[in-house]
N, C-alpha and C positions, 0 to 999 in steps of 0.2 A: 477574421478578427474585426471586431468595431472599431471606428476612427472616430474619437472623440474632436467634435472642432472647436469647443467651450463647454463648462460646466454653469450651470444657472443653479444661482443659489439666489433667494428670498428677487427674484427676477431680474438680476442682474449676472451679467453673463461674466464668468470667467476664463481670461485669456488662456489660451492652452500653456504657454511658458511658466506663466505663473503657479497652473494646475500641476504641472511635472515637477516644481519646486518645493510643492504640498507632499504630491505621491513620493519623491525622494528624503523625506524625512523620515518617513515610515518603516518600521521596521521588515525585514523581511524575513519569513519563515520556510523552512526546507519544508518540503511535502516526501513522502513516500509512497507506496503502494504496496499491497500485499493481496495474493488472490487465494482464497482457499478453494481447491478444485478436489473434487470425489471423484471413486470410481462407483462401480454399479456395486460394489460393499457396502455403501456409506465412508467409506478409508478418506482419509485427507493426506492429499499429494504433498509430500516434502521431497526437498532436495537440501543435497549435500554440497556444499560450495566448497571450492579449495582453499580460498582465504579468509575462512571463519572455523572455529573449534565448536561448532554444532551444527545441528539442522535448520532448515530455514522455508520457508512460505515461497510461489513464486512469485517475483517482484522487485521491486530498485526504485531508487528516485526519482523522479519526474522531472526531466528537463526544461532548461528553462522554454518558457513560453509553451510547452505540450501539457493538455490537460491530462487530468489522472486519472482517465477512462483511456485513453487513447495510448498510458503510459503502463498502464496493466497489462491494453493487448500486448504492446509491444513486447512488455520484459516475458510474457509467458511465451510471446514468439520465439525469440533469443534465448532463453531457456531451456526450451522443451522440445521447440523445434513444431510447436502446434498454433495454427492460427486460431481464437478462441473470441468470441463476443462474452463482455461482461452482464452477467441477469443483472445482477443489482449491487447498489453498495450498501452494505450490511454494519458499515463499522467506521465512527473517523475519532481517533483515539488522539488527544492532546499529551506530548508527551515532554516531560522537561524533568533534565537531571543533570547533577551535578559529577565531571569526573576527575581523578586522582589529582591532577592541579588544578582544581576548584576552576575551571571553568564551567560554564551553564552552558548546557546546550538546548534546543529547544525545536520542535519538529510537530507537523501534521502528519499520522498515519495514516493512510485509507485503507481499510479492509472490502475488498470486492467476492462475491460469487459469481464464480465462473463455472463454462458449462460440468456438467457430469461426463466424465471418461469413459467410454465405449472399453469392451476388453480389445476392440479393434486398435481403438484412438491409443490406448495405452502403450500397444506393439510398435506404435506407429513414431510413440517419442525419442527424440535425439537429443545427446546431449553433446555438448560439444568439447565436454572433456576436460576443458582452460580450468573457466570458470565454476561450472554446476559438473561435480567429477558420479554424482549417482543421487539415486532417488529411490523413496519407495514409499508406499501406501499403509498408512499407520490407525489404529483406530482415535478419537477423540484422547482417551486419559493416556495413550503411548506418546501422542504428539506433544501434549505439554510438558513430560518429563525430557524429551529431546530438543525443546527447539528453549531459544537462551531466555530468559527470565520476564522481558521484557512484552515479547512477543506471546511466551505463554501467559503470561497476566492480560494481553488482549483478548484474548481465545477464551480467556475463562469469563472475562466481561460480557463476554458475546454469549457465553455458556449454552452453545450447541443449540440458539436460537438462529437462525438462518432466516425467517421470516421479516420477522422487525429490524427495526433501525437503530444503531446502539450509538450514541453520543459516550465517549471515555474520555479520561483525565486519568494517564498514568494507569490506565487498563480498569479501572474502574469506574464503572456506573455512574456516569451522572443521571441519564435517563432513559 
């Protein structure tokens, strides 16, 4: 972590108390992560969580101060029971909506590419039951009708390009 000991603005330094009185005004935004992982099919790894009525990506929120590289490996560790390095991030989806009592919520996605599943790596996943109760490997148009609405409007934003970098708004293309 960086220690900031003043910020200089037009060369004048600003005292750290002050800067922390700035930074605490500002809003804060929840982050997620989401990692799409293949087998040697092309299939994308879904799991089946006990406390949600669909399929789901592996992945969870980013805790505070952990970045959302470090929070990818993690949640696919605790998941799946595989230690996995992230290739790339493919996807960071701005996401805000309004539910049943008009509250707004409002959230950063991250969508990462992680490695491709060996048929070894596959044998090799754990689940640990609680939480992620099963999984299985799905082609592209299976996965959107399974996982819940929000998450397949990211996937389709991304529309089976893996290469590029996709900026969304509500699973939709900005650029």
């Amino acid at each position: 972590m960086v220690e900031l000991n003043y910020m200089k603005k037009k060369s004048k330094n600003i005292p750290v108390d002050k800067y922390i009185k700035v930074l605490k005004k500002f809003p804060l935004k929840r982050v997620a992560v989401g990692v799409l992982i293949f087998n040697n099919k092309g299939q994308i790894l879904l799991l089946e969580p006990s406390y949600k009525d669909w399929w789901t990506l592996p992945g969870g929120v980013v805790d505070e101060f952990e970045s959302p590289t470090k929070a990818a490996v993690r949640e696919v560790r605790e998941e799946i029971g595989i230690k996995m390095k992230m290739k790339k991030c493919i996807a960071v989806d701005y996401l805000k909506y309004r539910l049943k009592n008009n509250y707004t919520d409002e959230s950063l996605q991250i969508i990462f590419l992680g490695e491709k599943l060996t048929i070894k790596t596959v044998k090799n996943i754990k689940l640990d039951k609680k939480e992620i109760t099963d999984f299985k490997f799905v082609d592209f148009k299976d996965a959107l009708k399974l996982l819940n609405r929000r998450l397949s409007n990211r996937l389709k934003g991304i529309n089976e390009d893996y290469n590029n970098f996709h900026l969304l708004e509500n699973g939709k293309r900005v650029y």
